[in-house]
C-alpha positions as CSV (number, residue, x, y, z in Angstrom):
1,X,-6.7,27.7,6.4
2,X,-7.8,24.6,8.5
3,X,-6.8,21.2,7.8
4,X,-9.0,18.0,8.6
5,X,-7.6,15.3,10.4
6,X,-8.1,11.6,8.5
7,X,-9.7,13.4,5.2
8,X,-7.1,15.9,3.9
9,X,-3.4,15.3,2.8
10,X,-0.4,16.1,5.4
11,X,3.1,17.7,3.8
12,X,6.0,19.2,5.5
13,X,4.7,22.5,5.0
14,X,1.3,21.8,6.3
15,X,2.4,19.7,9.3
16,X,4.4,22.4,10.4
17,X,1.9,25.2,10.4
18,X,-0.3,22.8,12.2
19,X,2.5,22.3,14.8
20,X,3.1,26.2,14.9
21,X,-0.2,27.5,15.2
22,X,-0.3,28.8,12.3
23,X,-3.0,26.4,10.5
24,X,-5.9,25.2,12.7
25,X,-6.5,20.9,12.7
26,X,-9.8,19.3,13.0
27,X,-12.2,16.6,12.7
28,X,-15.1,16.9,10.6
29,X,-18.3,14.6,10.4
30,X,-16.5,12.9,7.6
31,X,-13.6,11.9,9.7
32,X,-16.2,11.2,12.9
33,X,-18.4,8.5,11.0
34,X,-15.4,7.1,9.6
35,X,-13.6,6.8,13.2
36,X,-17.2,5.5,15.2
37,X,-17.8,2.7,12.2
38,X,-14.1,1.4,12.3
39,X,-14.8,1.3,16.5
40,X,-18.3,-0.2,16.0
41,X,-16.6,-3.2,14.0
42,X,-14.2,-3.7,16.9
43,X,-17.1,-3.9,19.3
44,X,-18.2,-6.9,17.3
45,X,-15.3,-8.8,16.9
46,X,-14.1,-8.3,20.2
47,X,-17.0,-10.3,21.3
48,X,-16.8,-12.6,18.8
49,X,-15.6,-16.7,19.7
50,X,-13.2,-16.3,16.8
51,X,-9.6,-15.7,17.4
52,X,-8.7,-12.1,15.9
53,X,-5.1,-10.7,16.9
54,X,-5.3,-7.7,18.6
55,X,-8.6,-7.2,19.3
56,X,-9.1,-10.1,21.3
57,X,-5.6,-12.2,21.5
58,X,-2.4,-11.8,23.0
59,X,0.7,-9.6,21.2
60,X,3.6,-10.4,19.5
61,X,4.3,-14.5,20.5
62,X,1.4,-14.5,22.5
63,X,-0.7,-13.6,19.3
64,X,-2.3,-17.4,19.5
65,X,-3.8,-16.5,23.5
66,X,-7.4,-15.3,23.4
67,X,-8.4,-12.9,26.0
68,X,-11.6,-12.2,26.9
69,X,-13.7,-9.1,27.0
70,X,-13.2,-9.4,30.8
71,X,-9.5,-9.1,31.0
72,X,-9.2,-6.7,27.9
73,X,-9.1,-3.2,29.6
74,X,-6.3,-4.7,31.3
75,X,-4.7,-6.1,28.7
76,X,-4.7,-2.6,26.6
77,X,-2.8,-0.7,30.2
78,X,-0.6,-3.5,30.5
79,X,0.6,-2.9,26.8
80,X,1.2,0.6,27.2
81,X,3.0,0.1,30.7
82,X,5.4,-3.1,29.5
83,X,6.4,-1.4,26.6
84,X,7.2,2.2,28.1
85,X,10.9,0.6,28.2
86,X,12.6,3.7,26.2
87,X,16.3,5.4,27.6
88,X,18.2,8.2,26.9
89,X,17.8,11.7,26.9
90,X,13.9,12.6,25.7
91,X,13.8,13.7,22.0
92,X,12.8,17.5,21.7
93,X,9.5,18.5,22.8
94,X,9.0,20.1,18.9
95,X,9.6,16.5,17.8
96,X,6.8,14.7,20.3
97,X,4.3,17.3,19.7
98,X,4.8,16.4,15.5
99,X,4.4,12.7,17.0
100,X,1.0,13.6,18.4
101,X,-0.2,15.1,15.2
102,X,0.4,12.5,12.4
103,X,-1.0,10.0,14.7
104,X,-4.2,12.0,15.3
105,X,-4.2,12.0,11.3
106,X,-3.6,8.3,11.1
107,X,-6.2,7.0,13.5
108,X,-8.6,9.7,12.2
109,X,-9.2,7.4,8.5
110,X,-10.9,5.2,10.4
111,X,-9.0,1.8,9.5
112,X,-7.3,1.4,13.4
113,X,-10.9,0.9,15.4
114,X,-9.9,3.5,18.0
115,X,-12.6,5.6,20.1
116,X,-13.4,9.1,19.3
117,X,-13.0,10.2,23.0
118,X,-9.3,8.9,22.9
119,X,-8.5,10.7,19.5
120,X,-10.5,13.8,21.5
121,X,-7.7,13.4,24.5
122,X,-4.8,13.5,22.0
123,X,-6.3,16.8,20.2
124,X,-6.8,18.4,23.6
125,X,-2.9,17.8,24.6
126,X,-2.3,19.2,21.4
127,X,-4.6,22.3,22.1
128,X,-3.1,22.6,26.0
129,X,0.0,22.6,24.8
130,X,0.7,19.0,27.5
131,X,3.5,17.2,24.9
132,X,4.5,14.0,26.6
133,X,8.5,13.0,27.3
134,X,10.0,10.7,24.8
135,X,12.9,9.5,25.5
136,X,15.0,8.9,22.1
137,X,16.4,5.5,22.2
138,X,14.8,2.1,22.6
139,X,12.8,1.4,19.0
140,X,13.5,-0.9,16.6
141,X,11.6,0.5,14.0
142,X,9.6,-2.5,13.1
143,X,6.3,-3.1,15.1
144,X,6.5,0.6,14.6
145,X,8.5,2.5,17.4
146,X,6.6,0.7,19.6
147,X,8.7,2.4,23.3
148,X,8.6,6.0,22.0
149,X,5.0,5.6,21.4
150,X,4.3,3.9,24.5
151,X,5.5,6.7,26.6
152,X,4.4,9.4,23.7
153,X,0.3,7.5,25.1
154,X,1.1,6.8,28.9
155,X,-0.4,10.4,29.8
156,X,-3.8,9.3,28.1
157,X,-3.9,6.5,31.6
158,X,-2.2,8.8,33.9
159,X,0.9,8.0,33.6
160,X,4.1,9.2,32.2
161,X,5.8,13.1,31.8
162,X,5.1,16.2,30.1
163,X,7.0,19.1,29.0
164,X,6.2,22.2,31.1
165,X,8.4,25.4,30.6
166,X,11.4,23.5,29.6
167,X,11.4,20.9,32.2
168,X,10.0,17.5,32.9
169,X,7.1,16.9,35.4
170,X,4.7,14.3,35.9
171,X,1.5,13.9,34.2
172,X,-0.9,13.1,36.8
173,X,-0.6,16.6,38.2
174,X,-1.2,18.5,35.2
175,X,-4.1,16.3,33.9
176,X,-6.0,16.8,36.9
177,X,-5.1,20.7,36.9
178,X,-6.8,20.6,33.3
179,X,-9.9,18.3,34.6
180,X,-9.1,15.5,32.5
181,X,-9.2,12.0,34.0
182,X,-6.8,9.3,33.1
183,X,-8.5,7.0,30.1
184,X,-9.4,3.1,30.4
185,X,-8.1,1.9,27.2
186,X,-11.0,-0.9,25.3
187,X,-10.3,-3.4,22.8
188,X,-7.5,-3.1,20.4
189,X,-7.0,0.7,21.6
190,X,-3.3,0.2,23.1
191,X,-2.2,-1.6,19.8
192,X,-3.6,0.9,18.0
193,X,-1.4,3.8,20.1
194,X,1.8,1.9,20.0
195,X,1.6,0.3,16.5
196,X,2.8,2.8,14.3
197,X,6.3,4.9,12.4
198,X,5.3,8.1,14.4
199,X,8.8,8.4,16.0
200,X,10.6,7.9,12.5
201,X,8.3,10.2,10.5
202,X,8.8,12.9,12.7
203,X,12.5,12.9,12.4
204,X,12.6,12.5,9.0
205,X,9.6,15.9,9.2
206,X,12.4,17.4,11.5
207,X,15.0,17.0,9.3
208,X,13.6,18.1,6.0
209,X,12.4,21.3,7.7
210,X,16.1,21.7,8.7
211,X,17.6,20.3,5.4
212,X,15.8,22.6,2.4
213,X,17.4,25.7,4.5
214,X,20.9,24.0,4.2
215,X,20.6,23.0,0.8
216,X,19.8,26.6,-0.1
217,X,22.7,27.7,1.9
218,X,25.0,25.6,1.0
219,X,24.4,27.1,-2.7
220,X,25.3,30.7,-1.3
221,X,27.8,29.6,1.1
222,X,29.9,28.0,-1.8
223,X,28.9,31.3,-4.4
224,X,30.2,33.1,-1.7
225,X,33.5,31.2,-1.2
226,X,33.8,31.3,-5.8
227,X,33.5,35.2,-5.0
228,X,36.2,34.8,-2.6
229,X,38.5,32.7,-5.0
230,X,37.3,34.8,-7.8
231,X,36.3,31.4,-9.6
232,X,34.7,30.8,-12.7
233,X,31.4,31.0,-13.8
234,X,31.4,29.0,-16.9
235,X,30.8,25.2,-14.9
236,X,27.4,26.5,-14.4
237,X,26.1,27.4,-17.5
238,X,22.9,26.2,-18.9
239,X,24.3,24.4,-21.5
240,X,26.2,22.0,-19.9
241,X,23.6,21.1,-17.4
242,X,20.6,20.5,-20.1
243,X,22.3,17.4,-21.2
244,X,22.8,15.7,-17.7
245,X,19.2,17.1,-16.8
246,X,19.1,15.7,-13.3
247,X,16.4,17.5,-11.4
248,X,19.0,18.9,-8.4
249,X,22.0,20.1,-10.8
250,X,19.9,21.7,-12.7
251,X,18.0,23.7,-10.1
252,X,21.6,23.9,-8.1
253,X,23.5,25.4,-11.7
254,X,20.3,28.3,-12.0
255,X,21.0,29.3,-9.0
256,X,24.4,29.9,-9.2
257,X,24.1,31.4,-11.9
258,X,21.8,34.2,-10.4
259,X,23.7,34.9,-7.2
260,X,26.9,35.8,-10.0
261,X,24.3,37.8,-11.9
262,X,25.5,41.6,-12.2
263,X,28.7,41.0,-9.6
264,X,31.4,43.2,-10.5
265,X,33.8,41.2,-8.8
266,X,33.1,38.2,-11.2
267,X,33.7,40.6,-13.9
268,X,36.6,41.9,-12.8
269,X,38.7,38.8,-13.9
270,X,36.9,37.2,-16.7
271,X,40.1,37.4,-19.0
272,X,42.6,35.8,-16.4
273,X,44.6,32.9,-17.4
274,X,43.0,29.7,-15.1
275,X,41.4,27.2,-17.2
276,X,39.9,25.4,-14.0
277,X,38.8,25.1,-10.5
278,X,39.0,22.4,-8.1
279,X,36.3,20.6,-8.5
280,X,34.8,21.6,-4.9
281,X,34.3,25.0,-6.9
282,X,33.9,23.2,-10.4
283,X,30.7,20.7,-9.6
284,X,29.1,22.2,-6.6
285,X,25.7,21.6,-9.0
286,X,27.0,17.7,-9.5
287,X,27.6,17.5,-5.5
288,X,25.0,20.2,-4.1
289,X,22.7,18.4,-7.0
290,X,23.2,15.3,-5.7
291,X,22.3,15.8,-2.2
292,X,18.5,17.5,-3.1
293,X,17.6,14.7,-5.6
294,X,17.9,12.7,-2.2
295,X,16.2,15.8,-0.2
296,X,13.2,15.2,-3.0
297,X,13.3,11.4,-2.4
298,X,12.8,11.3,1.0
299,X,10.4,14.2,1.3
300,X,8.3,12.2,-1.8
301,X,8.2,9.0,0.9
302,X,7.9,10.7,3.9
303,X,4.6,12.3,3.1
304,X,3.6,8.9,1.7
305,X,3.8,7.9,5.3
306,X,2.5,10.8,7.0
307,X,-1.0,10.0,5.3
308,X,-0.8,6.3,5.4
309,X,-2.1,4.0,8.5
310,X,0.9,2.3,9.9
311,X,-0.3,0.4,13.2
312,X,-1.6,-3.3,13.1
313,X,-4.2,-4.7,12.5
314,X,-6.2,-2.9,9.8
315,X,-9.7,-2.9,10.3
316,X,-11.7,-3.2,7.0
317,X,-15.0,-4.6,7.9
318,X,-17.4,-5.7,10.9
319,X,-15.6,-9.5,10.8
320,X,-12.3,-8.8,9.5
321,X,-9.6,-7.5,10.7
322,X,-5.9,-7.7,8.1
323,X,-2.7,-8.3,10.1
324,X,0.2,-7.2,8.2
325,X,3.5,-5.7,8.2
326,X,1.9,-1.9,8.0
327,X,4.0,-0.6,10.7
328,X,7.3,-2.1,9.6
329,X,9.9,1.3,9.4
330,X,11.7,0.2,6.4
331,X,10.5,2.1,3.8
332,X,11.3,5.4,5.4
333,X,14.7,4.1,6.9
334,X,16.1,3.5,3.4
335,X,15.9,6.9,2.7
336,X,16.6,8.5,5.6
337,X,20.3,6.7,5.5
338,X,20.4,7.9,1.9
339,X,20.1,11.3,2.7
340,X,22.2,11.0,5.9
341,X,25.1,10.0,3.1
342,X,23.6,13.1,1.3
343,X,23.7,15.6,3.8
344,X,27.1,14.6,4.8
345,X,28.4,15.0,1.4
346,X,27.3,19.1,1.7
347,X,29.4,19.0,4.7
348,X,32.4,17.7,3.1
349,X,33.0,19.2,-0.1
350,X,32.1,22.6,2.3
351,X,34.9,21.8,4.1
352,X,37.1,21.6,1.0
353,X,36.6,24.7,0.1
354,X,37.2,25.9,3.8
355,X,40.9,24.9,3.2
356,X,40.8,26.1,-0.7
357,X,40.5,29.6,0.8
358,X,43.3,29.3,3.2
359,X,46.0,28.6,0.7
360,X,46.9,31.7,-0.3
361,X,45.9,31.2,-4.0
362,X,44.9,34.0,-7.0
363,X,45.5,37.2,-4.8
364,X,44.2,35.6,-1.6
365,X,46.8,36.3,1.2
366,X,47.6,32.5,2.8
367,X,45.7,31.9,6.2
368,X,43.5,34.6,4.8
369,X,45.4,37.2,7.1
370,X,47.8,40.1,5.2
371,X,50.0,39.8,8.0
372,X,51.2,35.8,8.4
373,X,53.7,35.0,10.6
374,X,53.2,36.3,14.1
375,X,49.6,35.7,13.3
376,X,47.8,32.4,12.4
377,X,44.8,34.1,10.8
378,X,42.0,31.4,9.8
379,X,44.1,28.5,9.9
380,X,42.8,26.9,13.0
381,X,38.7,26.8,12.5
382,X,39.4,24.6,9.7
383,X,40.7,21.8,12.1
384,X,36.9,21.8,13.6
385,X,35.5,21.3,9.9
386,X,37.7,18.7,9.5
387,X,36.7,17.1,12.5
388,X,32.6,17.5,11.9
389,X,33.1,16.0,8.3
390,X,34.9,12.8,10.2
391,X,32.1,12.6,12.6
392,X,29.4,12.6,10.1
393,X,31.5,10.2,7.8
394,X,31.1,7.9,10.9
395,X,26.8,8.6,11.6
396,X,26.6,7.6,7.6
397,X,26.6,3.9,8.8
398,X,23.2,2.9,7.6
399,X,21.4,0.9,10.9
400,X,18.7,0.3,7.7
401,X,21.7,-2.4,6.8
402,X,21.1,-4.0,10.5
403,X,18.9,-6.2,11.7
404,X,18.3,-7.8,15.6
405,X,15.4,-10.0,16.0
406,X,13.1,-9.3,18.7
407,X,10.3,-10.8,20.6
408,X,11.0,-14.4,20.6
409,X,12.1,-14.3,16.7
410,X,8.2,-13.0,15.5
411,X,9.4,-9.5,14.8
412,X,12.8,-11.2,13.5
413,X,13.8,-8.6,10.5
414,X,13.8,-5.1,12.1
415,X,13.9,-1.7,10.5
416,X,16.2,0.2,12.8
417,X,14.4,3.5,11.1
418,X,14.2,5.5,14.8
419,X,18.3,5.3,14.9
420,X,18.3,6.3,10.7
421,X,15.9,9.5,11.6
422,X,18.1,10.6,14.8
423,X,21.2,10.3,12.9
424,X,20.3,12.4,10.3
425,X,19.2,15.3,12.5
426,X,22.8,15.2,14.3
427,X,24.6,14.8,10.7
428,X,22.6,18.4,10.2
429,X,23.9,19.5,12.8
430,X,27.1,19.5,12.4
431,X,26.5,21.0,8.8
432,X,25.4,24.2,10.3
433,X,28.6,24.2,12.3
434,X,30.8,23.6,8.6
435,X,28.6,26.0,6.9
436,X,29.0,29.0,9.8
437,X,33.1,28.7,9.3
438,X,32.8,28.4,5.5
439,X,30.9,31.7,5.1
440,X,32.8,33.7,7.9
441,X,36.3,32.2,5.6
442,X,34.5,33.5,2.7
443,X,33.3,36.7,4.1
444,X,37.3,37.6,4.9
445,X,38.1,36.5,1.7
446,X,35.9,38.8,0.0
447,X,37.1,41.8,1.6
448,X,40.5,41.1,-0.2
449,X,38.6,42.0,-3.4
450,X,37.1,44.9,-2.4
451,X,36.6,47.4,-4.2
452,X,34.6,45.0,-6.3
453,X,31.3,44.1,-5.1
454,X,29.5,41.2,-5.8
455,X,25.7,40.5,-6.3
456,X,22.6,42.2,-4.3
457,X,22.2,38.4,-2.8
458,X,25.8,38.1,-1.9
459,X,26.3,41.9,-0.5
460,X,22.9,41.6,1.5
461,X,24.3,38.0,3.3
462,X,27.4,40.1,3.6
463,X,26.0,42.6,5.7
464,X,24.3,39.8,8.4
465,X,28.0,38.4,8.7
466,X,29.5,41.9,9.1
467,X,27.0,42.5,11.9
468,X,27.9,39.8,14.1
469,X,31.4,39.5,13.3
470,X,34.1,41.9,12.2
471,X,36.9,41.5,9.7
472,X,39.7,39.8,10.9
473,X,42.8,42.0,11.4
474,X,44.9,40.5,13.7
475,X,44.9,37.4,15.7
476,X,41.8,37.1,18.3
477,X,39.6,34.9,20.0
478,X,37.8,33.2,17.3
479,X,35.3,31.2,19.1
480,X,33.0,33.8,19.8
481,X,32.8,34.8,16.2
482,X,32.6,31.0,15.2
483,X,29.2,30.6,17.7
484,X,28.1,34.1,16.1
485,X,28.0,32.4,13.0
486,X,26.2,29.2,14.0
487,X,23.3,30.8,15.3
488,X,23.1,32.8,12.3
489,X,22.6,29.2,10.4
490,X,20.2,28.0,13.0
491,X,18.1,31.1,13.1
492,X,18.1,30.8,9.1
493,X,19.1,34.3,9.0
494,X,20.6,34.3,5.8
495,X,18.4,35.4,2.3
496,X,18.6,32.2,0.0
497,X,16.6,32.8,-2.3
């Protein structure tokens, strides 16, 4: 498969491959004529008497200052330089090289009046593998993310840092080890680099890669911990969910409903005498549900954005150029807080059910050790659950909510999207940390129903767990079998499906 830049449709899938290798990107004559007529309009109005922001004005306050052609290569450097302003730690090389791609596909629809031979340099850093340093904090998300981008396009004039084997170097080195020359930047070119939602989009690609595997996990983790409790199948049954037909407890209540399919431990106590669960058992497809309608609404947004133009100002003609609000990070910042709140919510009812298993209910020994007293079994991990759930409960502030005018009041209602998008990725974080101690607790707790075995998916995931780390027996260091477990979550090494 190839993809074209500017004529084809990005999603998360696609984007993805293209960042892996796995599907090859390029521009076609469609995309080429569309790119060199959007620049040939430029041309024109940048030598045209009348005023036309961005092309031949100032920025930001200074919009009502016309340059001329003279002074604009400088102008276009100067922009990249003054607004290179980011701090912090630089955001993950995965996440800049993303950056690079859905911009090539943005300026490749031929509405931002950029040069071929500066589109040409991006695709090359993509092809060399030469993914500039980003550092992660300094956008406002309105303007687009104007400082991530700034220092995402310094290496295009020399300047700036790549990533080379894992560390951080200086571009001009590299560029003239590859034989390219630093770029002088014409008319409307730097706006056009710097005006944009990259930085945001690419979290938000980030996390929905890293999301769908934890929404799928958290459905076995918590069948895994009802197989543990020896909980009931009936809150999952078709019939109940049919007539509350919301997309993700629907989809959420099937799937329970095959990882119990053929277990003989769910069997094995279909006549007992509990009429109900807790309700961290009871409505994991109300809860779990919950959090992938939001996984769905921000996936249906953000590859809205990852095919739309988002820097300023539009150019739709030989005289006219539209300046809007295109870049403004609102849309996406919404959502992403939304499914911040989402995400967190995985981690907490997970985290429930972390201290369900320790009580010592239905045939389950307390602490989940046979021999309490001189040892603490599982008690203690569930203080670190505990903790993560607090943690995300305080990222789930929504900077969406905030506002801080900028630039002398013109840019005065600001998204705050970049903080929304880098929030989210920690929340996830964390949730692979509550997940890892949820299934090794429900892995011990299984073996206390043993002889019974439970379902093909559940036995399979069992097996991974068993590998890494052993039965709990008597007291021991538990922190090696803790990171054990996380890196099976990170790796995704569990079946889901």
């Amino acid at each position: 498969m190839t993809f074209k830049y500017g004529v084809d449709r990005l999603n998360v899938d696609i984007v993805n491959a293209i960042a892996d290798g796995s599907v090859k990107a390029h521009l076609c004559q469609e995309a080429l004529d569309k790119v060199n007529k959007s620049r040939q309009n430029v041309d024109k109005m940048a030598n045209s008497d009348k005023a036309i922001y961005g092309i031949n004005t100032g920025f930001g306050p200074l919009c009502d200052t016309q340059i001329s052609p003279e002074e604009t290569h400088l102008l276009q450097k100067n922009l990249l330089i003054t607004h290179a302003v980011g701090v912090g730690e630089p955001i993950a090389k995965p996440i800049s090289k993303l950056m690079l791609i859905t911009k090539v596909h943005a300026l490749s629809q031929g509405f931002s009046g950029i040069r071929l031979e500066v589109i040409q340099r991006m695709l090359a850093f993509i092809d060399l593998d030469l993914i500039p340093v980003v550092p992660e904090q300094g956008s406002v998300g309105a303007s687009g993310d104007l400082a991530p981008l700034s220092h995402l396009f310094l290496p295009l004039i020399g300047e700036g840092e790549f990533w080379q084997n894992g560390e951080v170097v200086p571009a001009a080195p590299l560029l003239r080890e590859h034989g390219l020359a630093p770029l002088e930047l014409h008319a409307k070119e730097g706006l056009a680099l710097i005006n944009g939602t990259q930085f945001i989009l690419s979290h938000a690609i980030t996390a929905l890669t890293k999301m769908g595997y934890l929404l799928d996990l958290a459905d076995v983790t918590g069948a895994m911990s009802i197989e543990g409790m020896q909980g009931s199948e009936s809150p999952f049954r078709a019939e109940l969910h049919e007539i509350r037909a919301f997309v993700g407890n629907v989809e959420v209540a099937a799937r329970m409903r095959r990882f119990f399919k053929n277990s003989e431990n769910m069997a094995a106590h279909q006549g007992c005498e509990r009429v109900q669960d807790p309700y961290s058992l009871r409505c994991i497809p109300q809860v779990h549900g919950a959090s992938r309608n939001a996984y769905y609404h921000l996936k249906e947004l953000a590859e809205i954005e990852m095919n739309s133009v988002t820097d300023n100002p539009i150019v739709v003609s030989a005289e006219e150029a539209i300046s809007g609000g295109g870049f403004h990070g609102q849309p996406l910042a919404m959502v992403l807080d939304y499914a911040s709140i989402a995400a967190a919510e995985l981690g907490n009812i997970s985290d429930r059910r972390c201290y369900l298993l320790l009580e010592g209910l239905h045939g389950l020994p307390r602490l989940l050790t046979s021999s309490g007293g001189l040892n603490s079994g599982m008690m203690i991990p569930q203080y670190a659950t505990a903790a993560l759930v607090t943690e995300n409960k305080s990222l789930c502030f929504p900077p969406s909510a905030d506002s801080v005018p900028t630039s002398m009041g013109q840019e005065d209602h600001v998204s705050m999207g970049s903080i929304s998008g880098r929030k989210l990725n920690q929340i996830l974080g964390n949730i692979e940390k509550i997940f890892a101690i949820e299934l090794m607790y429900a892995a011990q707790a299984i073996e206390f129903r043993r002889p019974n075995k439970c379902s093909e998916l559940i036995e399979q995931n069992l097996k991974v767990i068993r590998a890494k780390v052993a039965k709990l027996e008597e007291d021991r260091l538990l922190k090696p079998d803790i990171d054990a477990m996380i890196t099976l979550v990170k790796s995704q090494a569990f079946t889901v499906n």
